[in-house]
C-alpha positions in Angstrom: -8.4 17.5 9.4 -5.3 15.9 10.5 -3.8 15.9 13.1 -7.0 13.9 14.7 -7.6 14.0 17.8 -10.8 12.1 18.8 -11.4 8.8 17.3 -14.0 6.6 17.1 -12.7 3.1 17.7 -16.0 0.6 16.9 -15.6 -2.9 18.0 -17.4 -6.4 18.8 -14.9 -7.2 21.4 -13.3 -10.0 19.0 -9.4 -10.1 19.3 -9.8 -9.6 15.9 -11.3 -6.6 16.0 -8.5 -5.0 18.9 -6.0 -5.2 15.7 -7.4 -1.4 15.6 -6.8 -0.4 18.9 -3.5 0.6 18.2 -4.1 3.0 15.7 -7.2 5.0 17.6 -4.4 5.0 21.0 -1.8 6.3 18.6 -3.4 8.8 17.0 -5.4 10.2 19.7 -1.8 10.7 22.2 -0.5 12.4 18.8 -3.9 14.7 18.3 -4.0 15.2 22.1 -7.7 14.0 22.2 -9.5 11.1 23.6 -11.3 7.4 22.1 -14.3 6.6 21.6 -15.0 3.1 22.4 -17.8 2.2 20.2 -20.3 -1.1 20.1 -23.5 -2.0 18.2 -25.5 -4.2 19.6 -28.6 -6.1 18.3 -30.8 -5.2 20.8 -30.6 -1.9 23.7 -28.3 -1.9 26.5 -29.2 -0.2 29.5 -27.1 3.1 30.0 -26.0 2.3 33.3 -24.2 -1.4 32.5 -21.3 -0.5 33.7 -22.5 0.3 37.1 -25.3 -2.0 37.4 -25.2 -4.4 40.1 -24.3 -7.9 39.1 -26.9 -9.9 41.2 -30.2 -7.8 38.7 -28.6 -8.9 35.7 -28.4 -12.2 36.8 -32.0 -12.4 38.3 -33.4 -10.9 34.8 -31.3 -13.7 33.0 -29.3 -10.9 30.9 -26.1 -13.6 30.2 -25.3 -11.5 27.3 -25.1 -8.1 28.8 -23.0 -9.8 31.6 -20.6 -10.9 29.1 -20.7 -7.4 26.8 -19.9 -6.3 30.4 -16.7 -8.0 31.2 -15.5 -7.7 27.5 -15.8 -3.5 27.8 -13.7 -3.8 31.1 -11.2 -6.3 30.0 -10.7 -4.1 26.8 -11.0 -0.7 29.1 -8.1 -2.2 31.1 -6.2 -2.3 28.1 -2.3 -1.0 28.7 -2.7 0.9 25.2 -5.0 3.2 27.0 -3.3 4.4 29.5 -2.8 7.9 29.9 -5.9 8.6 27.5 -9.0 9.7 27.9 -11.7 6.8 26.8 -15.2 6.8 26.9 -17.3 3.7 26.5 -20.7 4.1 24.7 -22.7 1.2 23.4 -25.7 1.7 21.5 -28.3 -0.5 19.7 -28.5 -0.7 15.8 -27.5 -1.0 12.3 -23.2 -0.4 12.8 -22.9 2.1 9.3 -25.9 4.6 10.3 -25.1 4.5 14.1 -21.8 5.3 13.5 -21.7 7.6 11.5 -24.8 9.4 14.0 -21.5 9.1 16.8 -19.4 10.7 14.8 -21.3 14.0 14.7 -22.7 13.6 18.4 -19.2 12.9 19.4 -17.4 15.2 17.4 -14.8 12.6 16.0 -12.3 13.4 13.5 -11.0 9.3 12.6 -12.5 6.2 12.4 -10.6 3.1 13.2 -12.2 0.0 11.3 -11.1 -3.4 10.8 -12.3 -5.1 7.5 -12.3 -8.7 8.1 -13.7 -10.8 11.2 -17.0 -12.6 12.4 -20.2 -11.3 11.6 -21.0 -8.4 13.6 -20.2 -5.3 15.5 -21.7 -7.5 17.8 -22.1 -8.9 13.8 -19.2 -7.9 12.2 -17.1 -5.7 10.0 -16.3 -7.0 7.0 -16.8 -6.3 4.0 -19.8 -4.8 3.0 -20.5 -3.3 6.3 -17.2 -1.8 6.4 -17.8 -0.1 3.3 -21.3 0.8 4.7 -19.5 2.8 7.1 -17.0 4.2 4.7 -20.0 5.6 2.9 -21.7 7.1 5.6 -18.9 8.2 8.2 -18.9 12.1 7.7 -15.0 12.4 8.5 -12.3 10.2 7.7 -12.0 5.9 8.0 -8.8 4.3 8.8 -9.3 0.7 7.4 -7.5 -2.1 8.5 -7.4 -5.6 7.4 -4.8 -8.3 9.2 -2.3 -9.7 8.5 -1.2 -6.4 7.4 2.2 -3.5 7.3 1.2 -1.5 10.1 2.8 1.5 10.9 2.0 1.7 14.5 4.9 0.7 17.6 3.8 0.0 20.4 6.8 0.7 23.7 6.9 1.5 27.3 2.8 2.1 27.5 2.5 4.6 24.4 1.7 4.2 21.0 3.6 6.1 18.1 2.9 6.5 14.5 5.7 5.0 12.2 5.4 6.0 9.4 8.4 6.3 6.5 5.8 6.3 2.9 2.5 7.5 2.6 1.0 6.9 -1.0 -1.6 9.3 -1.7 -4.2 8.1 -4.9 -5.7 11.2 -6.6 -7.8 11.7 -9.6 -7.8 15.7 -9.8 -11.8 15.6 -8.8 -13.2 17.6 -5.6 -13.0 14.2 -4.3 -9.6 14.3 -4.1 -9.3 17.6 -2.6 -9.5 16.2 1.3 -7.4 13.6 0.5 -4.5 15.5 -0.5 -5.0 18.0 2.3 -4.9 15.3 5.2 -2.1 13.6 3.2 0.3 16.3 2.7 -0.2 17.3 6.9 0.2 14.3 7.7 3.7 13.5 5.6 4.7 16.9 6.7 4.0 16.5 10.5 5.5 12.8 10.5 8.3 13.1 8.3 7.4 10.8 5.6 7.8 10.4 1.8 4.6 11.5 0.2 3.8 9.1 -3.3 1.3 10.6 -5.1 -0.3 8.6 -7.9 -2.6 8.8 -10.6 -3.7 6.5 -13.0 -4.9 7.0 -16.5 -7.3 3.9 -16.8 -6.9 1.6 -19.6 -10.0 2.6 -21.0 -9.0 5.4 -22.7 -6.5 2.7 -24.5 -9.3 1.4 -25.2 -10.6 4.5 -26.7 -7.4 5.2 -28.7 -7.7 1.7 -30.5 -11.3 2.2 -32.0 -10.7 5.6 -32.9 -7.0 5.7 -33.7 -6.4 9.3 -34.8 -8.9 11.2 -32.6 -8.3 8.9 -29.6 -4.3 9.0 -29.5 -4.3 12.4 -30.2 -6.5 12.8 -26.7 -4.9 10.6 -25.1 -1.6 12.4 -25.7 -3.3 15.5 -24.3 -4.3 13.6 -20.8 -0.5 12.5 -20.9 0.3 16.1 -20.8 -1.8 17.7 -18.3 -1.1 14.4 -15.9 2.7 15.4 -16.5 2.2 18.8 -15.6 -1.0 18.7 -12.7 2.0 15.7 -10.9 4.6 17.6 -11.1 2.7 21.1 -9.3 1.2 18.6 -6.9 4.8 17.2 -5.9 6.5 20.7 -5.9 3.7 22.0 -3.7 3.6 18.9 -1.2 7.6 19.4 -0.1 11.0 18.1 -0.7 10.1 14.7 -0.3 6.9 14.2 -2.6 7.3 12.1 -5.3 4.9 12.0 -8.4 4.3 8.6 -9.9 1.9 8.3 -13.0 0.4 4.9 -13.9 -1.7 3.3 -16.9 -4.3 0.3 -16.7 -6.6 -0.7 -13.9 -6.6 1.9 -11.2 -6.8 0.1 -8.2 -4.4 -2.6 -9.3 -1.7 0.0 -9.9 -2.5 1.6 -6.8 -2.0 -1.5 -5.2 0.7 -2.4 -7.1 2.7 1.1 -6.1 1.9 0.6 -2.4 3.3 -3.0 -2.4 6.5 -1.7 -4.4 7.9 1.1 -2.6 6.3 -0.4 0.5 4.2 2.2 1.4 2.7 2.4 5.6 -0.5 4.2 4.6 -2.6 4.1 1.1 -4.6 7.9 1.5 -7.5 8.2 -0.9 -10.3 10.2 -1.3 -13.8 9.0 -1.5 -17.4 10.1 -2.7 -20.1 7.9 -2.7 -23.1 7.6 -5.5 -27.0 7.0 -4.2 -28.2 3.4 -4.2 -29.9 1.8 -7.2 -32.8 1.9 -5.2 -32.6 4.7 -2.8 -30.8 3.0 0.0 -27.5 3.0 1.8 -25.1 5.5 -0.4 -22.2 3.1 -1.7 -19.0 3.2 -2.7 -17.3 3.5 -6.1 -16.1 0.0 -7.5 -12.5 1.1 -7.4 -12.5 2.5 -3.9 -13.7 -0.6 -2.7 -10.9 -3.0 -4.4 -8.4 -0.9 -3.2 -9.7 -1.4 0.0 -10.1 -5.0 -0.1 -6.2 -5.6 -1.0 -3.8 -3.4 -0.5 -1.0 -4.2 0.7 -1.5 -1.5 4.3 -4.4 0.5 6.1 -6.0 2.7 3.8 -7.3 6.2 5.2 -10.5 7.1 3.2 -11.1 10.7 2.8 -14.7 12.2 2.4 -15.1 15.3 -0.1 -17.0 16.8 2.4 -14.2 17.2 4.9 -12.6 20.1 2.4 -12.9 22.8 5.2 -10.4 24.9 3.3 -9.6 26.1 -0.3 -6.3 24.5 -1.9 -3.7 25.9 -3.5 -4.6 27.2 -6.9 -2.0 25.1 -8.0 -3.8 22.0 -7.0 -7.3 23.0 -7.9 -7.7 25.4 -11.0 -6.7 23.5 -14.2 -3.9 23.6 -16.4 -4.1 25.4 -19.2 
């Protein structure tokens, strides 16, 4: 739960993928903790790279692990780091299971993931890996996907968090629980407005056009207990939440919203549903297009991270 303090910062040592380095610095000076400097690689990587002498890497014709070795110093000699605590740790694998496998052995409470570059970890973090790892990572996933609003400024060696509007999407479900949690701390600890939104989906128009009388009247019913479940959630978030309540597509008004009253940080909860057949868990349709083009990071929220009962206000329904 916010504030974070260890982060897991995964990269294939693209410029591409350093666009997240910001945001694991700047919220581990803020949480007091330490990075994680994370790379999959295709094949295994002896655990003592970094002190291995030159001349036996070159006599065993390891080009490549000469090369991952000046990338993790260049980037370890990064100015963002300093004054932080980083450890290096490279591991071979499939990125989404290894690490979300760190992010219990290394106690981390974010991770930073850029969602567009070349293939790889050492392949790439794009699109369906990224949401791979958004599935799988027990804690929460800062996404980021350049060009971008960051919220992150960067001055005299130290990173701080910027942020002026948060935009937290919520549906009311235990999935939403965590999100609202982390999203309310974080507003309150930062000083920033706190958007809430939810979205009644157009289906339920839908609904209300086949079956006029039965449908409208229900309809009018969900407009009501929206009303009334935005209104407790805003009056228990502080004086500067604001509830907002949409119709239509939900990602697209969530997007929409974000791009409106531009918002630093999209905050959204996320469960994820078993594989058609028995794979990698994935991600709900929705999630995933929000994800893919909104307007700012987007910090993805597992259920599971609920460590503590809301208020009864947020959680028991209205009657």
């Amino acid at each position: 739960m916010y504030p974070f303090g260890n982060i897991l910062f995964p990269t294939d040592f693209t410029p591409h993928a350093r666009a997240a380095l910001k945001y694991a610095a700047a919220f581990a000076q803020r949480g007091g903790g330490r990075v994680v400097l994370f790379s999959v690689q295709s094949a295994k990587v002896p655990p003592n790279l970094l002190t291995l002498p030159e001349r036996i890497l070159q006599e065993q014709d390891n080009n490549w692990l000469l090369q991952i070795r000046t990338e993790l110093g260049q980037l370890l000699g990064d100015s963002l780091f300093n004054g932080l605590e980083v450890e290096p740790v490279i591991v071979a694998g499939e990125p989404a299971p290894e690490i979300a496998r760190a992010v219990r052995d290394y106690d981390i409470d974010l991770v930073t993931v850029v969602t567009h570059g070349r293939k790889g970890l050492a392949r790439a973090l794009w699109g369906s890996t990224a949401e791979e790892i958004i599935a799988e990572a027990p804690c929460p996933v800062l996404t980021i996907r350049p060009p971008q609003h960051d919220f992150v400024e960067h001055r005299d060696n130290t990173c701080e968090l910027r942020l002026n509007r948060i935009l937290l999407a919520t549906n009311f479900r235990a999935s939403s629980a965590a999100a609202t949690q982390v999203a309310t701390r974080l507003a309150n600890q930062t000083g920033a407005e706190l958007h809430a939104v939810h979205v009644i989906g157009d289906y339920l128009e839908q609904i209300a056009v086949l079956f006029p009388e039965s449908g409208l009247n229900a309809l009018s019913r969900l407009r009501i207990y929206v009303q009334e479940r935005m209104a407790q959630l805003a009056g228990g978030a502080g004086a500067r939440a604001v509830a907002h309540i949409a119709e239509g597509q939900p990602y697209e008004e969530i997007v929409r919203l974000a791009t409106e009253k531009e918002a630093d940080l999209i905050v959204i909860g996320t469960s994820v549903k078993a594989s058609l057949f028995g794979g990698t868990p994935v991600l709900g349709a929705e999630i995933e297009r929000v994800v893919r083009n909104a307007p700012c990071p987007v910090l993805c929220v597992p259920a599971a991270r609920v460590v503590t009962p809301l208020p009864a206000l947020i959680t028991q329904p209205v009657s």
